[in-house]
MIKE-308492 format. One line per field, with one value per residue (C-alpha): residue number from 1; x, y, z; residue in three letters. Coordinates in steps of 0.1 Angstrom, whole numbers, always signed. Layout:
i	(NUM,...)
x	(X,...)
y	(Y,...)
z	(Z,...)
aa	(ALA,...)
This chain:
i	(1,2,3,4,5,6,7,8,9,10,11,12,13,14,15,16,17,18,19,20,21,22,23,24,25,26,27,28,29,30,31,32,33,34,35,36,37,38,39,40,41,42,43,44,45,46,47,48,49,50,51,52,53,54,55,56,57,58,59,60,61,62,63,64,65,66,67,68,69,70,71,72,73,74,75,76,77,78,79,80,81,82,83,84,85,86,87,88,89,90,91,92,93,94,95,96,97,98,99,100,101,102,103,104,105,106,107,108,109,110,111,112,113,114,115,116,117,118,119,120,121,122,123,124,125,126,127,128,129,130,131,132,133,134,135,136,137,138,139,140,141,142,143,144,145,146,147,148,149,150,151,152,153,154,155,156,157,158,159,160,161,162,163,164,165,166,167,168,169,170,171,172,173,174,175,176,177,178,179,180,181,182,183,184,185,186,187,188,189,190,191,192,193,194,195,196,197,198,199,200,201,202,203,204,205,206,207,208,209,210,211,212,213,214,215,216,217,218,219,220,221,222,223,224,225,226,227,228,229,230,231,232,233,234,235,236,237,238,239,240,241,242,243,244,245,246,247,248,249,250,251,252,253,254,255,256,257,258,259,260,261,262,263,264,265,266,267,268,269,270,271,272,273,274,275,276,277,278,279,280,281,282,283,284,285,286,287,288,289,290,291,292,293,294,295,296,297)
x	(-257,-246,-229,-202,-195,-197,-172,-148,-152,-144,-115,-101,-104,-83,-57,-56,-54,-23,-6,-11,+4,+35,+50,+68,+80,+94,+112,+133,+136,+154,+175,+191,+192,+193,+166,+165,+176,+152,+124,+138,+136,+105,+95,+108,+93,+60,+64,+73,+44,+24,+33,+32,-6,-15,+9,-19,-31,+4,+19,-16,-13,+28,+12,-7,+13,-15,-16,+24,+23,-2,+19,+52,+25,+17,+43,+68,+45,+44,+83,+84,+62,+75,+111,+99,+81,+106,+135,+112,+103,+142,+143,+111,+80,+58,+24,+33,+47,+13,-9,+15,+10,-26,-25,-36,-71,-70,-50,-69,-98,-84,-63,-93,-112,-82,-80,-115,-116,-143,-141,-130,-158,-157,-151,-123,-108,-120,-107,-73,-69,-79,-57,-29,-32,-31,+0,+18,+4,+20,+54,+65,+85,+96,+103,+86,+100,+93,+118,+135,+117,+81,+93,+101,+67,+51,+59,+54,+14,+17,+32,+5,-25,-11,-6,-45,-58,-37,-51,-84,-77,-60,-80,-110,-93,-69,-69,-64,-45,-18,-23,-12,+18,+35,+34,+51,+77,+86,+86,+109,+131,+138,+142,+168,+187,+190,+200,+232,+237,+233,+239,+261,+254,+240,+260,+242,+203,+192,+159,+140,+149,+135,+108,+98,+104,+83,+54,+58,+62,+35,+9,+17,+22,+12,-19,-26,-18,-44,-69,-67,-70,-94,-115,-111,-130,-162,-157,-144,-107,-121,-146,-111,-91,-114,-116,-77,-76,-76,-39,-28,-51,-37,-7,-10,-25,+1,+30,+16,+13,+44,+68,+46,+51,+27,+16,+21,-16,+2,+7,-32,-48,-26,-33,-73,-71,-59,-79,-110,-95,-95,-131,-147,-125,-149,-183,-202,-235,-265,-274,-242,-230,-198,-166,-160,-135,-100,-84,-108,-107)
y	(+32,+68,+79,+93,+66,+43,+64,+63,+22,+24,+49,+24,-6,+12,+23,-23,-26,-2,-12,-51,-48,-30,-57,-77,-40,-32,-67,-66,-31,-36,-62,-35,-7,-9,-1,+32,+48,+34,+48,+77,+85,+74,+92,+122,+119,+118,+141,+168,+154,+162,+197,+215,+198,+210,+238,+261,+237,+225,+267,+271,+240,+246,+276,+254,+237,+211,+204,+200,+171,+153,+151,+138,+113,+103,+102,+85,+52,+59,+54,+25,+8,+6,+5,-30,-46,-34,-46,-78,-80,-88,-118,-133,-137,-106,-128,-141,-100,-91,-115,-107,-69,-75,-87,-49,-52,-76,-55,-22,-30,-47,-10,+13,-7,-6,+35,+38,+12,-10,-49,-58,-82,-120,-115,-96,-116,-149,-134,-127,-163,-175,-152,-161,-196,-188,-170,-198,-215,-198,-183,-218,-232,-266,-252,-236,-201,-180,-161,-130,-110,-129,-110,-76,-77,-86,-55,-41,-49,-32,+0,+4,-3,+26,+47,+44,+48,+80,+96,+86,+111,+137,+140,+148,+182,+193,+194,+158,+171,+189,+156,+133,+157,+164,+128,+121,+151,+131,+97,+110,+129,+99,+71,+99,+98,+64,+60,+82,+67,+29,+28,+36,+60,+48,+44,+41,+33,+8,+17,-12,+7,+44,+25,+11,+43,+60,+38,+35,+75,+87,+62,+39,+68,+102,+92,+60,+87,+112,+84,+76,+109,+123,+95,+80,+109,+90,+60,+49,+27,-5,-4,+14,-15,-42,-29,-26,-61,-66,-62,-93,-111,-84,-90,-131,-126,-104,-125,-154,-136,-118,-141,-178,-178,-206,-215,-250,-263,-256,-217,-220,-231,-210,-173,-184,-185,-153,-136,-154,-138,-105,-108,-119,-94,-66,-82,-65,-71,-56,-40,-24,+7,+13,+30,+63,+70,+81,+84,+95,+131)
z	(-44,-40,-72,-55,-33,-65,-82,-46,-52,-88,-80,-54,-73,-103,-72,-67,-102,-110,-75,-88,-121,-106,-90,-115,-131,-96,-91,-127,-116,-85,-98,-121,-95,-59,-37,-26,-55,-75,-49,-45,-84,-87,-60,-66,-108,-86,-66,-92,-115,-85,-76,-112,-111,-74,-71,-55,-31,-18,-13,+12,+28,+40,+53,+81,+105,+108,+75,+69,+102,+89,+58,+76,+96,+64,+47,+69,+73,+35,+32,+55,+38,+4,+17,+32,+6,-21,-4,+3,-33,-41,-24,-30,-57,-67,-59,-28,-15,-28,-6,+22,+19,+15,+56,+58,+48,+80,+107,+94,+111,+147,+147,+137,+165,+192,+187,+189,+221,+207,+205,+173,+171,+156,+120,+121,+145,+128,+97,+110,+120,+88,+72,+89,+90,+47,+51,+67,+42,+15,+29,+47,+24,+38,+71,+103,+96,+64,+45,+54,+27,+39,+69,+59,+34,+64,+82,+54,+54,+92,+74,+48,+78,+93,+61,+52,+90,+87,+56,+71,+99,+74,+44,+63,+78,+45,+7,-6,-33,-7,+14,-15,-29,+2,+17,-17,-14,+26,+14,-15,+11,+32,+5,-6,+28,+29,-5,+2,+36,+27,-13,-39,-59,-93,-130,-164,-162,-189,-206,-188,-155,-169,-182,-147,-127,-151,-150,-108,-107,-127,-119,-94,-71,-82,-100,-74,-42,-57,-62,-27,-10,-28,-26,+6,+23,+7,+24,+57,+61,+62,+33,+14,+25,+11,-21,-20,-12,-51,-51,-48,-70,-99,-88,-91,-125,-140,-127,-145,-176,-179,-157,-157,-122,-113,-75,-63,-53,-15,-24,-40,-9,+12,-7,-11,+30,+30,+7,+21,+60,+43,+26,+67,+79,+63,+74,+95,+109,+96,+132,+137,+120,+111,+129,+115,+90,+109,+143,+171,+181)
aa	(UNK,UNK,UNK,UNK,UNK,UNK,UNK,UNK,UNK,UNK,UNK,UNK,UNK,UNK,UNK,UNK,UNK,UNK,UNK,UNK,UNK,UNK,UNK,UNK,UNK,UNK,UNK,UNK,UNK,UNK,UNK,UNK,UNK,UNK,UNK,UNK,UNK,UNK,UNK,UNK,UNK,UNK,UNK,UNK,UNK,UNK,UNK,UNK,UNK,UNK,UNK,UNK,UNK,UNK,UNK,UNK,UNK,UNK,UNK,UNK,UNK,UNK,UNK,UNK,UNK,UNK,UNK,UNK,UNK,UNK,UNK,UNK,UNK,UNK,UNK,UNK,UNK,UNK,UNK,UNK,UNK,UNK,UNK,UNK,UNK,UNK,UNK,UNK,UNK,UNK,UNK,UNK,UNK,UNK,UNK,UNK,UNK,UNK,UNK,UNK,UNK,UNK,UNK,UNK,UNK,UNK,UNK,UNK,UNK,UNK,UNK,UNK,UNK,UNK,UNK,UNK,UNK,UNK,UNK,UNK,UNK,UNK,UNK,UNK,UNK,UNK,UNK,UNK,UNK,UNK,UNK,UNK,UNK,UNK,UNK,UNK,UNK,UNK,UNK,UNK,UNK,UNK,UNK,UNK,UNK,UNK,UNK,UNK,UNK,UNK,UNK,UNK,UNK,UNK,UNK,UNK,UNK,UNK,UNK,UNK,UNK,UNK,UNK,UNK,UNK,UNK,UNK,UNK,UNK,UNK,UNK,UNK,UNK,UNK,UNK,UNK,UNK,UNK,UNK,UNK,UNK,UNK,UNK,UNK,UNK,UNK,UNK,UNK,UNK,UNK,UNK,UNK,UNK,UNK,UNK,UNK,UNK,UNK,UNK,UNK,UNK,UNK,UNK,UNK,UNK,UNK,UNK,UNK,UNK,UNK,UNK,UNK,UNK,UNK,UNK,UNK,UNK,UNK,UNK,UNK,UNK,UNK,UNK,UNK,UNK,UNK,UNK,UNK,UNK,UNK,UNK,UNK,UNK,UNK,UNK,UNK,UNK,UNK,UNK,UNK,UNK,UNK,UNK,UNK,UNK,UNK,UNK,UNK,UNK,UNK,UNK,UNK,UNK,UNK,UNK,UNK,UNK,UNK,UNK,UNK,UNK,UNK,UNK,UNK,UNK,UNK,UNK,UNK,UNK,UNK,UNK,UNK,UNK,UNK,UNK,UNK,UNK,UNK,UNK,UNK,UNK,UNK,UNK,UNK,UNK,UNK,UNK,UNK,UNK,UNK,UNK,UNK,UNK,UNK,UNK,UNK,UNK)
């Protein structure tokens, strides 16, 4: 293999790893501090973290018109996305939000093949129904309807498909490091906005809560935004997205180590469905070459 694409898989796979381990921190976060405050600190920490690194990078790119849409693009799926799973994450388990989110890896592909106008062909398709049927499998709790935070992490896994098919298109034509900070510096901005318009302003933080949005800030999204857009220029969406398919399986491990949050066989079966939809979602024939990496045009 290409060292460089080796390192982009490596790179990826350490962006699962940290994104994994962050969801039981976020959930006894939130129940301290509401919602958008608590991303709008920690993504403001990032953001800040992120310009006094790539100070240079960020003053020539606000110069380019280009380069300061893509960043809004960018960085308003960015906001929507966590702003759905975090508010999800308060009203349901941090394994079952990460197998939710992790529908990406599967709606990724049908996306990148609807923009380019190609048939998505039979895995990803096949792979979506298996997937799906594994959701239902693990969000339908005794009923034929799952949960209103199933629901918003669900829309959730639509936001993030869209964030990564964006910085497909966007790091290939700007600085990655502008790319990654300025997204940040959006996402910040509008989690602010709807903190003053929706919240309350916060009291005392406990240490817990500092704790959290310092570990989210610095390396859940500065470091773990970097990682990504520097790296995903090597590789196209869909080969990014598998490897980011780790996630949940992080995500299950840490919440039974830190919380014993164990799965009923039910919840088992249900997330091995999905992750086995997201693994055929990937597959592609030996014959056929890839899509390229981004939007066409």
């Amino acid at each position: 293999m290409n060292p460089r694409r080796l390192l982009a898989d490596l790179s990826l796979l350490l962006v699962a790893f940290i994104w994994g381990s962050t969801f039981v921190v976020v959930k006894e976060a939130v129940a301290h501090l509401s919602t958008f405050w608590f991303l709008a600190i920690r993504f403001w920490l990032a953001f800040l973290v992120l310009l006094a690194i790539y100070y240079r990078q960020v003053a020539a790119a606000v110069k380019v018109r280009a380069a300061l849409t893509g960043a809004v693009v960018v960085g308003v799926f960015l906001a929507a996305a966590y702003a759905l799973q975090t508010t999800g994450l308060t009203v349901t388990t941090p394994s079952k939000a990460a197998f939710v989110t992790g529908l990406y890896v599967v709606i990724v592909p049908i996306f990148q093949a609807t923009l380019l106008k190609r048939p998505p062909g039979v895995y990803p398709v096949t792979g979506a129904v298996v997937a799906t049927a594994g959701m239902g499998l693990l969000t339908l709790q005794g009923g034929l309807l799952p949960s209103g935070g199933d629901l918003l992490v669900l829309g959730c896994a639509f936001g993030f498909a869209f964030h990564i098919i964006a910085v497909g298109h966007y790091a290939h034509r700007q600085d990655p490091y502008a790319l990654a900070t300025l997204q940040v510096g959006v996402a910040a901005a509008a989690f602010t906005l709807l903190a003053l318009a929706f919240e309350p302003r916060p009291g005392h933080l406990a240490v817990p809560v500092w704790l959290a949005i310092l570990v989210t800030g610095v390396f859940a999204t500065a470091l773990a935004m970097v990682l990504q857009n520097a790296v995903q220029r090597l590789t196209p969406p869909t080969h990014a997205a598998i490897l980011l398919a780790m996630e949940p399986v992080f995500a299950a491990l840490t919440s039974f180590v830190y919380l014993g949050e164990v799965q009923s066989p039910r919840a088992l079966a249900g997330a091995a469905m999905m992750l086995a939809g997201m693994l055929l979602a990937e597959v592609r024939p030996a014959d056929r070459a890839r899509p390229t990496a981004g939007l066409p045009g």
